[in-house]
C-alpha positions as semicolon CSV with decimal commas, in nm:
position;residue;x (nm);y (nm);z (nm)
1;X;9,173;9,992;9,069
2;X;9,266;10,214;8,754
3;X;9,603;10,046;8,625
4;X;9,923;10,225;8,655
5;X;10,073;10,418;8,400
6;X;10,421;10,345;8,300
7;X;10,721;10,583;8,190
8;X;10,885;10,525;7,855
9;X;11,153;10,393;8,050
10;X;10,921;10,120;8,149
11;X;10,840;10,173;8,516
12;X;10,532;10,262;8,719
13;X;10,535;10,615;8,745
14;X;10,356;10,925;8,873
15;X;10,055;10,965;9,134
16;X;10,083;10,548;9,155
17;X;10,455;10,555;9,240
18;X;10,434;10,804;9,431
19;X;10,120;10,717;9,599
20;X;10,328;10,361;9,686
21;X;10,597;10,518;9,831
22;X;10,323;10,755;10,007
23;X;10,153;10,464;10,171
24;X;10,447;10,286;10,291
25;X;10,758;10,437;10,282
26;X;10,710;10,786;10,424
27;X;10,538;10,965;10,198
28;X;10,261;11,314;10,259
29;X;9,928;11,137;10,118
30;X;9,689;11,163;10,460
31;X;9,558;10,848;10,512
32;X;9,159;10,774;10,629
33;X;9,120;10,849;11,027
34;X;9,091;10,507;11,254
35;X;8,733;10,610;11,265
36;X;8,703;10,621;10,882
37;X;8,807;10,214;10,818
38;X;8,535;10,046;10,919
39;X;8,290;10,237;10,681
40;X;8,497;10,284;10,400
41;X;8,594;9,869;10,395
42;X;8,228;9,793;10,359
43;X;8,100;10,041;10,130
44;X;7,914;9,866;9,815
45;X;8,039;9,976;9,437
46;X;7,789;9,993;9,188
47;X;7,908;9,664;9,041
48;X;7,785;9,518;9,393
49;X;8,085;9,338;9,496
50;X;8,181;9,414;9,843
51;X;8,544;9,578;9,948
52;X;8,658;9,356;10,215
53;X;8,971;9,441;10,457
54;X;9,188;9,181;10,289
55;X;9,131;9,303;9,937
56;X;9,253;9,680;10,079
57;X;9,534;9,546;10,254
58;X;9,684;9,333;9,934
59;X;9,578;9,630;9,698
60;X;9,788;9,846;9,916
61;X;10,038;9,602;9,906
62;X;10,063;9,562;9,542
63;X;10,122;9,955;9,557
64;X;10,408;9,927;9,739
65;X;10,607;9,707;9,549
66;X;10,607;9,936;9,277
67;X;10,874;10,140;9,445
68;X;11,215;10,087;9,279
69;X;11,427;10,040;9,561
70;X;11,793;10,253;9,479
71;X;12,047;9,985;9,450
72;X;12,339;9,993;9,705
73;X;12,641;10,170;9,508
74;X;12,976;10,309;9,665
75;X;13,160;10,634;9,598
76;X;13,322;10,971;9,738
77;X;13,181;11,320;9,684
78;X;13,443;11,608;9,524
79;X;13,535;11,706;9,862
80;X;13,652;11,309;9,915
81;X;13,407;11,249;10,164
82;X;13,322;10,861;10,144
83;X;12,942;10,815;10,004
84;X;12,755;10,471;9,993
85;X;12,403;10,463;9,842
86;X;12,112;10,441;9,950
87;X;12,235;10,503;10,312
88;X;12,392;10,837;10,240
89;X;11,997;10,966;10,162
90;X;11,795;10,811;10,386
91;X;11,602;11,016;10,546
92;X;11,553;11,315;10,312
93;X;11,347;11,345;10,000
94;X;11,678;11,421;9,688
95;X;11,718;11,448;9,364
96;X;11,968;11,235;9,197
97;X;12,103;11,335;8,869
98;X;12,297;11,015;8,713
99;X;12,560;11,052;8,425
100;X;12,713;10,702;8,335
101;X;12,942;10,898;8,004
102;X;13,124;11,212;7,921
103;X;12,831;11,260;7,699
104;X;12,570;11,270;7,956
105;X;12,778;11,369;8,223
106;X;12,818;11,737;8,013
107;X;12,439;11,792;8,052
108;X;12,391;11,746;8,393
109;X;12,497;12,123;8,488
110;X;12,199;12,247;8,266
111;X;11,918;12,019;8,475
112;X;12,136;12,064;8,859
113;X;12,118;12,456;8,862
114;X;11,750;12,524;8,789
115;X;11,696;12,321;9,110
116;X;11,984;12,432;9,305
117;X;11,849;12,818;9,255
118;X;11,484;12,681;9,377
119;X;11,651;12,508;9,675
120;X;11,546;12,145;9,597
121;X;11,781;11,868;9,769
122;X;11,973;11,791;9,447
123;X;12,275;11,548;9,418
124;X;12,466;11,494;9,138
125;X;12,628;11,129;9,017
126;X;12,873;11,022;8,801
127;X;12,925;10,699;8,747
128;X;13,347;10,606;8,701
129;X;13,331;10,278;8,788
130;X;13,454;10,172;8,425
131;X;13,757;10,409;8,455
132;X;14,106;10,290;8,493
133;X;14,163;10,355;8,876
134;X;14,498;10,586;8,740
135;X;14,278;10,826;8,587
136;X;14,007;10,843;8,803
137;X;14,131;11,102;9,006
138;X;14,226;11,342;8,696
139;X;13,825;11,277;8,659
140;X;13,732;11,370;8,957
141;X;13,958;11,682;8,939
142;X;13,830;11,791;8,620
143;X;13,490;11,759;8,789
144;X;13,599;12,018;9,067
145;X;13,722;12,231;8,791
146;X;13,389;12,218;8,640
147;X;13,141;12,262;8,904
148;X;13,092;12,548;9,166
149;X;13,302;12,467;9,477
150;X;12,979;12,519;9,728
151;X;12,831;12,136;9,534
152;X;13,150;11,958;9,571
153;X;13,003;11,787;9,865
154;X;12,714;11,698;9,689
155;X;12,864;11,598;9,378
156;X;12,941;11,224;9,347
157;X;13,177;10,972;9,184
158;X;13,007;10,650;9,159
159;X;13,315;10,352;9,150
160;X;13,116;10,020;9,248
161;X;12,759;9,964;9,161
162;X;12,707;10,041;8,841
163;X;12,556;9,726;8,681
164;X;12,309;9,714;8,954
165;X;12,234;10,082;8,876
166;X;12,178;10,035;8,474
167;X;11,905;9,804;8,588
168;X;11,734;9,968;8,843
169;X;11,718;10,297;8,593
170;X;11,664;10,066;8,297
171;X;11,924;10,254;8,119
172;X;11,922;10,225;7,750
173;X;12,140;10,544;7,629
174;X;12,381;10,639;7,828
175;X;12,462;10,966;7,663
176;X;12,228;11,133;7,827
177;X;12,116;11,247;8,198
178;X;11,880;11,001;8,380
179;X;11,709;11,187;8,729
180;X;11,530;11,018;8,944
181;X;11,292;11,137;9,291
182;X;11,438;10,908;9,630
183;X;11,228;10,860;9,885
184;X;11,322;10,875;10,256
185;X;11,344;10,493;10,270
186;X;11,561;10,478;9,970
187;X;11,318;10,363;9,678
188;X;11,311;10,531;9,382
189;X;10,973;10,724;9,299
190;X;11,012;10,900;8,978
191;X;11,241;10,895;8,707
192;X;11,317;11,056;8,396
193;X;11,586;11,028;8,108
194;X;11,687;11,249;7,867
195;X;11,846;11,674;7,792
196;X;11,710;11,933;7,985
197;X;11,364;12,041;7,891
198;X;11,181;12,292;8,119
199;X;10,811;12,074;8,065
200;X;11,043;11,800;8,214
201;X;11,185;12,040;8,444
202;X;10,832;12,161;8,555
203;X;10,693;11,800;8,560
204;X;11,036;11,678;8,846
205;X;10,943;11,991;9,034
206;X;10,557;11,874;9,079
207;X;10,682;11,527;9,154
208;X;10,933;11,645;9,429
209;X;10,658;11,872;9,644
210;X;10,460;11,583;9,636
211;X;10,633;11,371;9,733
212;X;10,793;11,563;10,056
């Protein structure tokens, strides 16, 4: 099996992520008809070692623990609607652009409408959790003041959760955006950290289809 290829932020990512979440958490790859198995277990590689059922079953296996499952994180979109992660995306393939500082939380507008205008299920989080409860809602209005009123409801404030989610996105600079592909199950499948760039831009887009 060719080895995975890992991100600069250190996890598996690409065709073998998103193969993984493919194979077992509701992904498009087709898989072999029944018919198909029995021939395809058996077949003989040049090296002359045989594939046996057991060897395919814990490869697969392997795959699929190389989804990052999303840590569960609490929170309220603009609109105050009550939001807790991963629950409030199960089900749909999104896009999840994080902001954990002012800093980062500035650029998010620039990667968010690209994909709004080409329709792709994008969410937007920031995470508060470090703010002084007092000013959190002069955040969150500022936020509303900022951002078009039609993606209030998909705009989030993240207030518990956030430790988990600097370790599930490996975050080390949070001045800057980190996006990330869910899959219907809740596992992350792609991710990528840094300011917009439209190779970056073009490379999320790819990622999303396939993994719809």
């Amino acid at each position: 099996m060719p080895a995975a290829s890992c991100s600069p932020l250190g996890v598996v990512s690409g065709d073998v992520r998103r193969r993984a979440a493919g194979g077992v958490a509701g992904g498009t790859d087709p898989q072999p008809a029944p018919g198909s198995w029995p021939r395809f277990c058996i077949q003989k590689p040049r090296g002359g070692i045989l594939i046996s059922v057991k060897t395919v079953v814990v490869s697969l296996f392997a795959l699929s623990l190389a989804a990052n499952p999303l840590p569960r994180a609490e929170g309220e979109s603009l609109t105050g609607q009550k939001a807790m992660l991963p629950d409030a995306l199960r089900g749909q393939t999104a896009v999840v652009v994080w902001s954990f500082t002012r800093e980062a939380g500035e650029q998010v507008e620039k990667w968010v409408a690209p994909l709004a205008r080409d329709r792709v299920n994008v969410y937007s989080a920031a995470v508060i959790e470090a703010a002084p409860r007092l000013i959190r809602p002069m955040i969150r209005a500022s936020m509303r003041r900022a951002s078009p009123q039609p993606f209030h409801e998909r705009f989030l404030c993240i207030t518990r959760g956030e430790k988990e989610l600097r370790q599930a996105l490996n975050v080390r600079n949070d001045k800057v955006p980190y996006l990330t592909i869910v899959n219907p199950d809740g596992a992350i499948v792609w991710q990528h950290a840094g300011p917009y760039n439209e190779a970056a831009l073009a490379e999320l887009m790819r990622q999303f289809h396939q993994a719809q």
